[in-house]
Structure formats: C-alpha cells, structure tokens
Steps between C-alpha positions, in 0.01 A plus 500: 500500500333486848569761746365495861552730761334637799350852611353620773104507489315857450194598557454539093526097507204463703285410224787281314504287885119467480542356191773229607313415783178403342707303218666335702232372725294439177794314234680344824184360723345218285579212671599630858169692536168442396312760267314658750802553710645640209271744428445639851940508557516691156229771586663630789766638182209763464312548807534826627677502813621192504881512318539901576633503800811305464562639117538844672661416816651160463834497331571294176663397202418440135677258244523579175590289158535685181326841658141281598446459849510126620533489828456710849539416886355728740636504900222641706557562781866546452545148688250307297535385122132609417477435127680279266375454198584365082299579223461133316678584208842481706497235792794289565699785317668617821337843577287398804851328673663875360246693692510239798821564511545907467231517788692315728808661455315820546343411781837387663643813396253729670567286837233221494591157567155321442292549226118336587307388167140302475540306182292354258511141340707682207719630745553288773749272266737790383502639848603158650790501210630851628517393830169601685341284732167391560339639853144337457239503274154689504161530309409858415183641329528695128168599407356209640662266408776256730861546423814225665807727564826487656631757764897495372794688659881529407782575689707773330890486473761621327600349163877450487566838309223708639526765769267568783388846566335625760169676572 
C-alpha cells in the first residue's frame, strides 16, 4: 500500500534535495533541453554556494511515498516558489501539484497574496494548470549556456474551507 504525506523540509534533507534536483533535471530534461543544458542546470545541485542559501533560509516542504523522499518545493523568498522539483521515478504521481499546493496555502496563511515563480519548460505547464499566469518570458545564463523561462505569478485566495490568518 502507498502512503504519501508531507513534512516540513530540515536542514538534515539538504543532501536528499540535492539529490532530487539533479535527477530530476537529468531523468526529466531529454527532450525539453539539450545535453549540454542538462549538464550545466544539474551541476548547480553541487556547486557550492549556489542551492545554500535558500535550503537554510527559504522555507519548504518534502513529499514522501513509502518513507523515500520524492518530492520538495522550496519558497525563497517567502513570496517566491524558488524550487520545485520530482525525482523521475515519480512524475505525474501527484507530489509536485501536493507541494504546489501546501506552499500556497502557506504562503496565504502567513499573509501573502502573490507568490512570484520563474519556471522552467517542466514547469511552466503544471503551473498554468494550478492557476499561475504567465508575466513574460526571459533568457538567462547557467554555466554558459542559454536557458527560455517564464516569470509566473498567482493570486492567492482562500479555498472554500480554508481560513486566512494574519501576519
């Protein structure tokens, strides 16, 4: 039997996150990215500097099937969804929509009403499904090497049996 459930992200998952993120660039980028892109994207998992930052301030959750990390979304600063990411093994299996979810309800919790997001070509689709829209497009630099990406926002609000609290 599968069981899923959510947890706040520690700093003892840092490693675990690391991992997802350069899996899921790597199993999840064929055919939306070319190999070099691919390899640059998935080094920044390692780089020093690069992810530490928002793993120790950012605020985030983890999903979890059958005690194996699967999942984790990162909001960094607290009004931008920083980090969203599936390790191959478990796309289309409803953790990243989970997580999309939990972070907005957080963030509408703690008082925000937008969340800000610059997605990738994975992304951009689920994102659009959830209810974010598109506020242009830009061409950033990874290593190198030229990445398309959309600038996204969503307008929180209360789901019918939510209720708001203030900051």
């Amino acid at each position: 039997m599968t069981c899923r459930r959510l947890r706040p992200l520690t700093q003892a998952d840092h490693f675990v996150v690391r991992e997802i993120y350069a899996d899921a660039i790597e199993s999840q980028g064929v055919g939306l990215y070319s190999p070099v892109q691919i390899s640059a994207w998935a080094a920044l998992a390692w780089l020093p500097g690069v992810l530490d930052r928002p793993l120790l301030e950012g605020s985030g959750w983890l999903s979890i099937e059958n005690d194996e990390v699967e999942a984790f979304a990162l909001r960094y600063p607290a009004d931008r969804l920083a980090l969203l990411y599936c390790r191959g093994r478990s796309v289309r299996c409803g953790h990243a929509t989970a997580l999309l979810l939990k972070v907005e309800s957080e963030a509408l919790h703690e008082g925000y009403e937008v969340l800000v997001a610059e997605a990738s070509l994975y992304s951009h689709p689920l994102l659009l499904k959830c209810g974010w829209t598109v506020k242009g497009q830009e061409v950033i630099q990874i290593g190198g090497v030229n990445f398309d990406r959309y600038r996204m926002e969503k307008k929180l609000q209360l789901r019918p049996n939510q209720r708001s609290i203030s900051r």
